[in-house]
N, C-alpha and C positions, 0 to 999 in steps of 0.2 A: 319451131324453136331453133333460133340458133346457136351454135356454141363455140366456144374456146378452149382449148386445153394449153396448159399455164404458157408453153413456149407463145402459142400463137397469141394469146394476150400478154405475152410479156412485148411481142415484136408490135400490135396495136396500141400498145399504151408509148412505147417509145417512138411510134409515130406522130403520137397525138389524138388516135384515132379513141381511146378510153377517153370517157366524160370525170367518170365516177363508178363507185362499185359501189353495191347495197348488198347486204347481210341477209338472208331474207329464214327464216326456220323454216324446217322441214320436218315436223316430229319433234324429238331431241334432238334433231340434228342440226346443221345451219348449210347454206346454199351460198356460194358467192353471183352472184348477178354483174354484170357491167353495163352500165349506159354509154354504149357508141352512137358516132354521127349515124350508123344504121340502124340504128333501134338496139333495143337490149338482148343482152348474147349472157351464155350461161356459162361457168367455167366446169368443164368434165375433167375425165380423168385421162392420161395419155393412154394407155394401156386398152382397160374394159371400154371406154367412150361412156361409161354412166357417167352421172351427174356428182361431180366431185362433192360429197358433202365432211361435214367439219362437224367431231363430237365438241371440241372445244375450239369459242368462235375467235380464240388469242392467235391462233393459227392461221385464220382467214384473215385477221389482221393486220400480219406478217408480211403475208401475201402481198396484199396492196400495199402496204410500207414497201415494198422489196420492187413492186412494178411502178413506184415515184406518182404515186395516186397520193392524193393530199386528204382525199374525204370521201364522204358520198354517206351512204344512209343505214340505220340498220331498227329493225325492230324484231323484239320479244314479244307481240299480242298473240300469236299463235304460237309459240315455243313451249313444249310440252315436256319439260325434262322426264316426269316421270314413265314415259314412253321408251326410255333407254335400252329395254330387253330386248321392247320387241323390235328395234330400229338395230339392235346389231346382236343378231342371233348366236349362240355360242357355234363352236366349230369343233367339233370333235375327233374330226379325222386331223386339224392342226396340229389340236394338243396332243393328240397320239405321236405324233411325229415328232414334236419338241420335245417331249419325255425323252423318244429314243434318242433322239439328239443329244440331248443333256448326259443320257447313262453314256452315247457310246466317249463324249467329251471326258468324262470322268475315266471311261478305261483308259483312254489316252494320256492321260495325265498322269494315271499309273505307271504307264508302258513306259513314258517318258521321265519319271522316274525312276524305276528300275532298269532304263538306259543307263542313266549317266551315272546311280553306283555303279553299274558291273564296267563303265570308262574310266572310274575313278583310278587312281594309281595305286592305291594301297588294296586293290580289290584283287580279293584270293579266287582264284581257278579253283574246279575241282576236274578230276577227266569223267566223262560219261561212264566208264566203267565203273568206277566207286560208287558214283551216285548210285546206278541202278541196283548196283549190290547193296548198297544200306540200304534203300527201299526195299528190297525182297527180303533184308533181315528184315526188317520194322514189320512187313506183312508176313510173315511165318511164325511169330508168335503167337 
C-alpha cells in the first residue's frame, strides 16, 4: 500500500500527479484515498505514519478543496457511525493531564491577579512583622 502524508500530496497534486480523491469509511471513521498516475496511495499521518482517518468526513473535504482536487468519489455502504466507541477509545491518562492543566491555569490566573492588586498604586504595604504578629495574636486565642 502506498501512501502520502498531506505535504507529500499536497506537492503530487500541485504536480498534476492526483487524479481524484475517494472518501472511503473505515468503521465510524473515513480514510482519504487518491488515485495517481501510479495507482492509488493512502493519505497517513506526518507524525505516527498511521492511516490518517477523519471522525467527521467535512474535514476530508477541506483537505481536497485545499490540494485544488475538484472531485473524486465517496461512499457511506460500509460507514458504521454506531462503532464510534470502539473506533476512538477514551484516554485516561489525557484527561488526567488536562484536568491538571486546567487547575494549574486557574491558579495562575489567581497569581496573576493577586499580582497586579499588590502593582496597583493605591495598594497598602504591610511589613512582615505585623503580619506575623497578628497571625500569632489570631492563633493564641
Amino acid at each position: 500500500m502506498k501512501t502520502f502524508t498531506i505535504e507529500q500530496a499536497r506537492s503530487a497534486a500541485s504536480s498534476g500527479g492526483v487524479l481524484s480523491a475517494n472518501l472511503r469509511p473505515m468503521g465510524s471513521m473515513f480514510t482519504l484515498e487518491f488515485e495517481t498516475r501510479n495507482g492509488p496511495v493512502t493519505l497517513i499521518a506526518a507524525v505516527s505514519k498511521q492511516v490518517r482517518r477523519f471522525g467527521n468526513p467535512a474535514k476530508a473535504f477541506e483537505i481536497v478543496r485545499d490540494l485544488g482536487l475538484e472531485g473524486g468519489h465517496f461512499s457511506v455502504a460500509q460507514w458504521r457511525p454506531q462503532e464510534r466507541q470502539l473506533d476512538r477509545p477514551g484516554r485516561p491518562d489525557k484527561a488526567a493531564t488536562l484536568r491538571a492543566a486546567h487547575h494549574a491555569a486557574g491558579l495562575k490566573r489567581v497569581l496573576d491577579e493577586r499580582i497586579a492588586l499588590a502593582d496597583a498604586p493605591g495598594a497598602i504595604w504591610h511589613d512582615a512583622e505585623d503580619v506575623f504578629a497578628e497571625m500569632e495574636a489570631r492563633n493564641a486565642r
